[in-house]
MARDOPA-466380 format. One record per residue: residue in three letters; x, y, z of N, C-alpha, C in turn. Coordinates in steps of 0.05 Angstrom, whole numbers, padded with zeros to 5 digits, always signed. Atoms other than C-alpha are relative to their C-alpha. Layout:
alaXYZXYZXYZ
...
***
This chain:
unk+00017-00024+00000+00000+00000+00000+00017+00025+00000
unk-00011-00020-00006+00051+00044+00018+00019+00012-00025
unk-00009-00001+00030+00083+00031-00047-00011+00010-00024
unk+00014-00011+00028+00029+00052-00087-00007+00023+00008
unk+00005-00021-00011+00019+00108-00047+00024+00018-00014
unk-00028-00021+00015+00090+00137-00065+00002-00004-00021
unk+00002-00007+00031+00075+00126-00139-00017+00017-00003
unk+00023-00016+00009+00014+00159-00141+00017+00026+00016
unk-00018-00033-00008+00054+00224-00099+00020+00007-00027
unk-00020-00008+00021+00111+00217-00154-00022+00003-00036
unk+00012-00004+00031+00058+00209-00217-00007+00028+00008
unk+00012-00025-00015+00023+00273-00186+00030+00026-00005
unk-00032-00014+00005+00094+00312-00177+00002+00002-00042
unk-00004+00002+00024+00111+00291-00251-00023+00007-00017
unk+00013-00012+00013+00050+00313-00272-00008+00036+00000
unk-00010-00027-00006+00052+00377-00242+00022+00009-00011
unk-00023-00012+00008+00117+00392-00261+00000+00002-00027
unk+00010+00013+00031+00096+00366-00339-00021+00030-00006
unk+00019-00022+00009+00044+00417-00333+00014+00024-00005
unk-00016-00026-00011+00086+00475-00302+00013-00003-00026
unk-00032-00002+00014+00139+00463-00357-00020+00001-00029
unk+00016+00003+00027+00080+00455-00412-00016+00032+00005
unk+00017-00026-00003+00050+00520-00392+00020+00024-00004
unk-00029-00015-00002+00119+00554-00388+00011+00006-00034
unk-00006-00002+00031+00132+00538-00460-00023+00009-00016
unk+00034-00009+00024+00057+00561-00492+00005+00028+00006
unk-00002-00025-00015+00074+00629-00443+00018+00017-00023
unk-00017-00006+00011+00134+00634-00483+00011+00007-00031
unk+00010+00001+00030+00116+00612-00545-00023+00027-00002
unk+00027-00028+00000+00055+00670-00540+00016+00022-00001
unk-00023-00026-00002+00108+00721-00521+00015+00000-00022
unk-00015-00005+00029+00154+00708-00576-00023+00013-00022
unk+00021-00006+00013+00091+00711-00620-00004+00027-00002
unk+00011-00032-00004+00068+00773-00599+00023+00019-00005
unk-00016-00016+00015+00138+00804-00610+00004+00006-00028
unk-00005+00001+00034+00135+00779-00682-00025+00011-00012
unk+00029-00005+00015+00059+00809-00693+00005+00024-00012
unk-00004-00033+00004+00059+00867-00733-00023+00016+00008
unk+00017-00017-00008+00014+00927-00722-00024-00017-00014
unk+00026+00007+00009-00064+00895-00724-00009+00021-00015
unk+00025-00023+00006-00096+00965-00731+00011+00029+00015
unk-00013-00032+00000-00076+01042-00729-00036+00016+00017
unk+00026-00023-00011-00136+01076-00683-00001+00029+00012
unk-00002-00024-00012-00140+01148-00682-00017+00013+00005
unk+00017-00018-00006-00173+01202-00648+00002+00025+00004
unk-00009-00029+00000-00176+01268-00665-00023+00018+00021
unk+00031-00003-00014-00218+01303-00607-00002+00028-00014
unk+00008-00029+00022-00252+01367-00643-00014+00016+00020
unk+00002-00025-00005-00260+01434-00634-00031+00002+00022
unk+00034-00009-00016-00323+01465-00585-00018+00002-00026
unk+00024-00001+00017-00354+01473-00646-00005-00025-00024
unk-00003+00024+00015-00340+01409-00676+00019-00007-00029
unk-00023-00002+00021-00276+01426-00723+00020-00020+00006
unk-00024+00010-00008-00227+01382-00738+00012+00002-00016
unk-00015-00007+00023-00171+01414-00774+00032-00013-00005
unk-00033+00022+00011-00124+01354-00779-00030-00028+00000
unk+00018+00030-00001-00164+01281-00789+00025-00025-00001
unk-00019+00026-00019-00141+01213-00773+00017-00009-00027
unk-00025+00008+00030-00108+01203-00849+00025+00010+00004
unk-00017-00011-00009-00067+01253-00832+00029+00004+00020
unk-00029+00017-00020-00036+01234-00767+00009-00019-00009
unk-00007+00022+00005-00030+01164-00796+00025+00009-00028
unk-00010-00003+00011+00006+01200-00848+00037+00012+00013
unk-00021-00004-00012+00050+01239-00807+00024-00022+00020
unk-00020+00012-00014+00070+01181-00762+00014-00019-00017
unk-00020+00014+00012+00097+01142-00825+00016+00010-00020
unk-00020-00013+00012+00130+01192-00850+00027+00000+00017
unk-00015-00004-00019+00164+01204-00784+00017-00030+00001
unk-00015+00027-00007+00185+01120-00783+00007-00011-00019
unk-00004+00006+00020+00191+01121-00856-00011-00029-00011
unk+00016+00024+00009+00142+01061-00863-00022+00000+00004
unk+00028-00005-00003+00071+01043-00869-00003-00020+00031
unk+00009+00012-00033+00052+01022-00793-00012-00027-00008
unk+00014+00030-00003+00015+00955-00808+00027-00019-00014
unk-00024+00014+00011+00088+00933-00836+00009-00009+00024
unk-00030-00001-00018+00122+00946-00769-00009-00017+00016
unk+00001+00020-00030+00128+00894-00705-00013+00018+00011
unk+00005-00017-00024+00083+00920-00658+00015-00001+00025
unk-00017+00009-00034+00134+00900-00600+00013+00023-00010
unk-00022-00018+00009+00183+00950-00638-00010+00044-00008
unk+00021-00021+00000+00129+01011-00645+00018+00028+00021
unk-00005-00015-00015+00164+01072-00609-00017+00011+00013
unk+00025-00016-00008+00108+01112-00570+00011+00020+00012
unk-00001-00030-00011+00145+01168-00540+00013+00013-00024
unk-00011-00023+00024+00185+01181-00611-00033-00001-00016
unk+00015-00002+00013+00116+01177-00650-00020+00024+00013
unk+00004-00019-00022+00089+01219-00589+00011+00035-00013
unk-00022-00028+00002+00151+01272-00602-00013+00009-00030
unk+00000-00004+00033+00138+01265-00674-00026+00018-00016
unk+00032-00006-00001+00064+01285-00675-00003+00023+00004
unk+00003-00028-00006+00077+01342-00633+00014+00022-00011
unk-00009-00020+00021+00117+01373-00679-00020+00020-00018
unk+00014-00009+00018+00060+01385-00721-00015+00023+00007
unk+00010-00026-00022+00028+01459-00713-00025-00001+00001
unk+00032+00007-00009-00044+01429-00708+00004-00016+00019
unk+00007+00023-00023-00026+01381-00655+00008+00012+00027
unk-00010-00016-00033-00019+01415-00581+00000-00028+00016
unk-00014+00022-00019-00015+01341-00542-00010-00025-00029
unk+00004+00023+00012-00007+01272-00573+00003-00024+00026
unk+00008+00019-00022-00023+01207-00532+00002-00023-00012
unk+00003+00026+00019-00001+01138-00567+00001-00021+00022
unk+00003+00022-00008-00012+01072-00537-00001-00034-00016
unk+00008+00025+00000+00000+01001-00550-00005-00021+00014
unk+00018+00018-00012-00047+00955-00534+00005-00032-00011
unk-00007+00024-00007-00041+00883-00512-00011-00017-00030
unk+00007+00020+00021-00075+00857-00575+00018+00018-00030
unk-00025-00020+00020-00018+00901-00618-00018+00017-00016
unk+00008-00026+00012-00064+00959-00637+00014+00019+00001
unk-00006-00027-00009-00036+01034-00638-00019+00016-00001
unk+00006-00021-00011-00071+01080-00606-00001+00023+00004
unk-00013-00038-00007-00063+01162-00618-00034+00008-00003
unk+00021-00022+00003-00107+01209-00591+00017+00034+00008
unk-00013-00030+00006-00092+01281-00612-00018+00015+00013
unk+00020-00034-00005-00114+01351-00580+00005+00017-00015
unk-00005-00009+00014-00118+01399-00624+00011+00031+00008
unk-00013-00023-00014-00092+01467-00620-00025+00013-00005
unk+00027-00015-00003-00155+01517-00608+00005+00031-00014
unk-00003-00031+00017-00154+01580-00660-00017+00016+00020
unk+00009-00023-00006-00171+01654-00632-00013+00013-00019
unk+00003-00026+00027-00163+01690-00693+00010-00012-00015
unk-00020+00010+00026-00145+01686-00762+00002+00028-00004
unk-00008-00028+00017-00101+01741-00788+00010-00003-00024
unk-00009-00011+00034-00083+01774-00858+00023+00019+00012
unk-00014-00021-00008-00023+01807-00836+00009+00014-00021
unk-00007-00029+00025+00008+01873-00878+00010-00018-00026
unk-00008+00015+00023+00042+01819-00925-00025-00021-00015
unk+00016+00023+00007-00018+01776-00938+00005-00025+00011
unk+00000+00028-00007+00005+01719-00901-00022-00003+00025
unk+00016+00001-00017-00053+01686-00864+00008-00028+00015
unk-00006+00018-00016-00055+01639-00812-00011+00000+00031
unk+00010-00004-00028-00084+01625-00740+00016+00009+00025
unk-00011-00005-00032-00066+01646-00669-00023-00015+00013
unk+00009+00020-00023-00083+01594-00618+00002+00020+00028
unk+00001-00016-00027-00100+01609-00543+00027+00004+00015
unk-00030-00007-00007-00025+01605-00528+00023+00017-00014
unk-00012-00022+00019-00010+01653-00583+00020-00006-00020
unk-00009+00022+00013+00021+01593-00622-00006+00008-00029
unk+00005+00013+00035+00016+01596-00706-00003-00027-00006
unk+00002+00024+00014-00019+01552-00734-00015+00003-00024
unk+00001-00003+00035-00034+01542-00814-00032+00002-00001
unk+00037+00002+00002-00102+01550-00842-00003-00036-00007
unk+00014+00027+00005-00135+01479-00854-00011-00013-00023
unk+00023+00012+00021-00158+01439-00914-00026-00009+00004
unk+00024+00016-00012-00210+01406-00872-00019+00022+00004
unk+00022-00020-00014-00243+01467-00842+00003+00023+00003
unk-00008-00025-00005-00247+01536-00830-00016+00008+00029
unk+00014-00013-00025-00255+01562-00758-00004+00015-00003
unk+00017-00027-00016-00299+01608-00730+00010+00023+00017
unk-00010-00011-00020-00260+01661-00700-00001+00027-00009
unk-00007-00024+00012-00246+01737-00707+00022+00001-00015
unk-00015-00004+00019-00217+01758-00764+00015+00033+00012
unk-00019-00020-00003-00153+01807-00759+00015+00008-00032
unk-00007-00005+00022-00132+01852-00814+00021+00025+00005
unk-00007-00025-00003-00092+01911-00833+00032-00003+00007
unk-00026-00007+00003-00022+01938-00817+00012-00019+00028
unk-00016+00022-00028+00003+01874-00767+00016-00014-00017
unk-00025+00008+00013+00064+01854-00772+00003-00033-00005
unk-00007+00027-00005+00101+01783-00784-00010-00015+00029
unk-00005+00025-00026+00095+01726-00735+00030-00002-00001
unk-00023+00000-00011+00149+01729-00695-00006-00023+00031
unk+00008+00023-00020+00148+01666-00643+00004+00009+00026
unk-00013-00008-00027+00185+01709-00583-00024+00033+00004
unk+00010-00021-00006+00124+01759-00591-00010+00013+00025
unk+00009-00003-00024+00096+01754-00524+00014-00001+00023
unk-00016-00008-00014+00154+01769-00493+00016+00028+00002
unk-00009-00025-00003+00165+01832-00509-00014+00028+00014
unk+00013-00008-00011+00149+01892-00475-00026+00016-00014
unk+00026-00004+00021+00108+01922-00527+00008+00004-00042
unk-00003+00011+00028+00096+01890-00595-00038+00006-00014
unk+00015-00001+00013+00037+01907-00645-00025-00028+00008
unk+00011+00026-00001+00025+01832-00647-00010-00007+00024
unk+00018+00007-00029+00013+01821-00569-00017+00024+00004
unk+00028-00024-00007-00035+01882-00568-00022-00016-00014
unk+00029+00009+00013-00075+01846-00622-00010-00031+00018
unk+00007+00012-00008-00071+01791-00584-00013-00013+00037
unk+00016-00003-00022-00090+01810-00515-00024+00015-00004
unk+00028-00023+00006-00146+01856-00547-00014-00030-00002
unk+00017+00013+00014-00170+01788-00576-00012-00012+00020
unk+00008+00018-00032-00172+01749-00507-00019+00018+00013
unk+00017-00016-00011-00197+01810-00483-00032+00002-00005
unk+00029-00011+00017-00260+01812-00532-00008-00026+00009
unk+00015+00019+00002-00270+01740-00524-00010-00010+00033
unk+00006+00008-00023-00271+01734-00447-00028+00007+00011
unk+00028-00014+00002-00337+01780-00454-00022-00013-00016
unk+00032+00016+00020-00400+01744-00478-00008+00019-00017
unk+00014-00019+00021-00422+01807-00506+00008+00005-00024
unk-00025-00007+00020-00362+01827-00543+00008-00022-00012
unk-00005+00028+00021-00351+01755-00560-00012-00002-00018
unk+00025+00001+00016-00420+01753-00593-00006+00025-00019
unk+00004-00024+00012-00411+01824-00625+00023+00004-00018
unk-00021-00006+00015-00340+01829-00649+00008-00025-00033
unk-00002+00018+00030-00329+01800-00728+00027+00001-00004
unk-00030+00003+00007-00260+01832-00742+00014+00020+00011
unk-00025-00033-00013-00206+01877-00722+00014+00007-00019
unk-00021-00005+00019-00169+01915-00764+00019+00021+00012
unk-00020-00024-00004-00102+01956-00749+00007+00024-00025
unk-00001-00027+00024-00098+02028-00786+00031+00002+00012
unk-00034-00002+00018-00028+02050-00816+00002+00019+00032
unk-00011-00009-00029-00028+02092-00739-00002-00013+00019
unk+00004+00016-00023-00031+02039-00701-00026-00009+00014
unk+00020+00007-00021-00101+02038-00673-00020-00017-00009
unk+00017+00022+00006-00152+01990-00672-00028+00003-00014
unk+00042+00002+00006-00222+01985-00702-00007-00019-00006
unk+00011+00017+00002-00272+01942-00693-00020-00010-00021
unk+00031+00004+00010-00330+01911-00738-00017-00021+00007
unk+00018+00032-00017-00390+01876-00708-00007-00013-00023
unk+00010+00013+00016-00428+01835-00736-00026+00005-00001
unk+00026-00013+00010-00495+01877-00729+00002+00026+00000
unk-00011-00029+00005-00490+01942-00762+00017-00001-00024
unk-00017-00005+00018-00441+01969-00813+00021+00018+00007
unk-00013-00022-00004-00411+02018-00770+00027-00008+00007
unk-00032+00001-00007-00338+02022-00749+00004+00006+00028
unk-00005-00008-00028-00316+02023-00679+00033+00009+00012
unk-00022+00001+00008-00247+02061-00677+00008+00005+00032
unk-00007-00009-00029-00221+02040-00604+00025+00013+00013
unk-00027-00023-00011-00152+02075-00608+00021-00026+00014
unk-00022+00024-00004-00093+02035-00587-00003-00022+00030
unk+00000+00008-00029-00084+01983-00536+00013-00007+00020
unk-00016-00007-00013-00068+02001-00473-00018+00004+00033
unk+00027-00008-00022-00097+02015-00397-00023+00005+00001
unk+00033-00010-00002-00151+02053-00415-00017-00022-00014
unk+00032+00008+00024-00185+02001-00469-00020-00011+00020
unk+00037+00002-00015-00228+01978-00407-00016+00014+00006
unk+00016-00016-00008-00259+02034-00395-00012+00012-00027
unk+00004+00003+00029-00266+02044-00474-00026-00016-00006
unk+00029+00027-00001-00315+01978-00471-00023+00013+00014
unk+00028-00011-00014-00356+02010-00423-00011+00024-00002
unk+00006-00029+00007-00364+02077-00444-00022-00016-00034
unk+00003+00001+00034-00378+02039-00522-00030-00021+00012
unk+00024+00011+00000-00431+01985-00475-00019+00017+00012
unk+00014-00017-00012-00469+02047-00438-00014+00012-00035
unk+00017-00011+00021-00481+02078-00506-00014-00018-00012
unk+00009+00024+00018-00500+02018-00537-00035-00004+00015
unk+00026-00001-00021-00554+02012-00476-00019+00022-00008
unk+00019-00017-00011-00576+02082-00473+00000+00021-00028
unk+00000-00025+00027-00558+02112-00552-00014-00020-00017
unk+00008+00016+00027-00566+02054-00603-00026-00013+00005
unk+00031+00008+00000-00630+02032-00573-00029+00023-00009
unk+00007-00011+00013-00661+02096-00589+00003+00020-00024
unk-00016-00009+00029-00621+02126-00652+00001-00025-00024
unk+00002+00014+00008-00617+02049-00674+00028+00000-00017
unk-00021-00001+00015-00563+02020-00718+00017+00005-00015
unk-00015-00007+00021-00558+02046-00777+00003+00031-00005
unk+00005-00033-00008-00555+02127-00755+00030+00002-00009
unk-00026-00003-00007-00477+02118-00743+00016-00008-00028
unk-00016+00014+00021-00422+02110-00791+00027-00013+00010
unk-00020+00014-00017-00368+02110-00741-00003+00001+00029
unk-00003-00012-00024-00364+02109-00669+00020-00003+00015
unk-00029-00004-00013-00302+02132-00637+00002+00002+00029
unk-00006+00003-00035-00271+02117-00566+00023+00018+00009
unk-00022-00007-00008-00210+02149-00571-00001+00030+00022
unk-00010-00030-00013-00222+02209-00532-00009-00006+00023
unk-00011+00001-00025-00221+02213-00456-00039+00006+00007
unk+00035-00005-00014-00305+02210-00423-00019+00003-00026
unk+00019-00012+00018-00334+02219-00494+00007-00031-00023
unk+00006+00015+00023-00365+02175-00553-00007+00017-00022
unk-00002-00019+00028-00353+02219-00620-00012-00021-00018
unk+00009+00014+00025-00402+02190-00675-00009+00014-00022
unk+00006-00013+00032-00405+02204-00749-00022-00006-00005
unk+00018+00012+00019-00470+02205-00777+00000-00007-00031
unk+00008+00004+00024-00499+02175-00841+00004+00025-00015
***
C-alpha cells in the first residue's frame, strides 16, 4: 500500500511539473509571438473643436507618423512601435498641441490628438494668413475646415514666435485685445474683425450694423473704452438704432464721438 501510495505522490509531482513546464513553454511561445505580430490596426482620435472642427483628421496623423518611421505602420512589429518618438513626432506638427499613443495588448496603436484651439485668423500687412491659438502659437489654415473666430486685418506685422515676450509689440496688443474681446460674452458675440490702421489703432467691426468702432490703441484705458462703447449701446443705439452711425469713436477721454450717415 505504501508503495502505491508513493507512486501515485511521484505520478502527481511529474505531472505537475509536466504541466508547469507545458504551460511555461505556450507562455513563451505566446510572447515570442506577440513580439513577431505586426501592427493589427492604427486607431485614431482626433478630439474636435467646441464647435465640432477638426482641422487635422485621422489620415493625416496616420500620415504623419509614417513619415516620421519612414514606413507604413501595419508593416512594423508592434513589440518594436516607439510611443514616445511617435508621441515627439506628432507634436511637432502645428495642429497638434498634445499627442497620446498607446500600445495595446492585442498590438493595436492608439493616438489620440488635442488639437490646438484658434482665436483668430489674421491677414497680416504681407498677406500671409494663418491662426493664433490660445497660447498665441501659429498655426496654418486647414484643408478640412475653416474656424470660427475673429478675423484680424490691416497693418500687423510678421509672426514672430518670441512675440509675447516683449514689452510692447503690435502683435501682443492684437492679441490680448483678442482674449480681451472673447472673455466678454457680449463682445464675443458682437466682435467679427479687427483691423489695425497704418497709426496703429484698432477698429472694430460687429457683426450687427455696418458701422466702425475706432477703439484707439491698446493700452490701460481700453477697459474703460468697452464700457463707455456698452453704456451707449444701452442708452444711444437703442433709441437712434443701428444704422444712424457711420463710425463710433472711443479714442477720446469720457466721450463717444459718432459720425453720422
Amino acid at each position: 500500500m505504501l508503495e502505491n501510495a508513493n507512486k501515485s505522490s511521484s505520478f502527481r509531482r511529474f505531472a505537475w511539473i509536466g504541466g508547469a513546464f507545458l504551460t511555461l513553454i505556450l507562455l513563451v511561445s505566446a510572447v515570442t509571438r506577440k513580439k513577431e505580430m505586426t501592427v493589427a490596426a492604427t486607431v485614431v482620435e482626433v478630439e474636435p473643436l467646441e464647435d465640432g472642427a477638426r482641422l487635422i483628421d485621422s489620415m493625416d496623423v496616420i500620415r504623419l507618423v509614417e513619415k516620421a518611421i519612414g514606413a507604413t505602420l501595419d508593416e512594423q512589429v508592434a513589440s518594436q512601435v516607439d510611443e514616445d518618438f511617435v508621441e515627439r513626432s506628432l507634436e511637432e506638427n502645428l495642429f497638434v498641441k498634445n499627442a497620446e499613443v498607446l500600445l495595446t495588448a492585442d498590438s493595436k496603436v492608439k493616438i489620440n490628438i488635442e488639437q490646438r484651439v484658434p482665436i483668430l485668423r489674421v491677414v497680416d500687412k504681407l498677406g500671409v494668413q494663418y491662426y493664433m491659438d490660445k497660447e498665441g502659437a501659429k498655426v496654418p489654415l486647414s484643408r478640412h475646415f475653416t474656424a470660427r473666430t475673429i478675423v484680424a486685418t490691416g497693418n500687423i506685422p510678421p509672426y514672430t514666435p518670441e512675440f509675447l515676450t516683449k514689452e510692447k509689440d503690435l502683435l501682443k496688443d492684437l492679441f490680448e485685445l483678442t482674449n480681451f474681446i472673447l472673455a466678454d460674452p457680449l463682445w464675443n458675440a458682437m466682435v467679427e474683425q479687427v483691423h489695425l490702421t497704418g497709426n496703429d489703432d484698432f477698429v472694430l467691426v460687429p457683426k450687427i450694423g455696418d458701422q466702425s468702432i475706432i477703439l484707439g490703441k491698446w493700452d490701460a484705458g481700453t477697459p474703460e473704452k468697452f464700457k463707455k462703447l456698452k453704456t451707449f449701446y444701452e442708452e444711444g443705439m437703442s433709441r437712434e438704432g443701428w444704422q444712424k452711425y457711420k463710425t463710433i469713436d472711443l479714442r477720446y477721454r469720457n466721450q463717444v464721438v459718432c459720425e453720422r450717415r
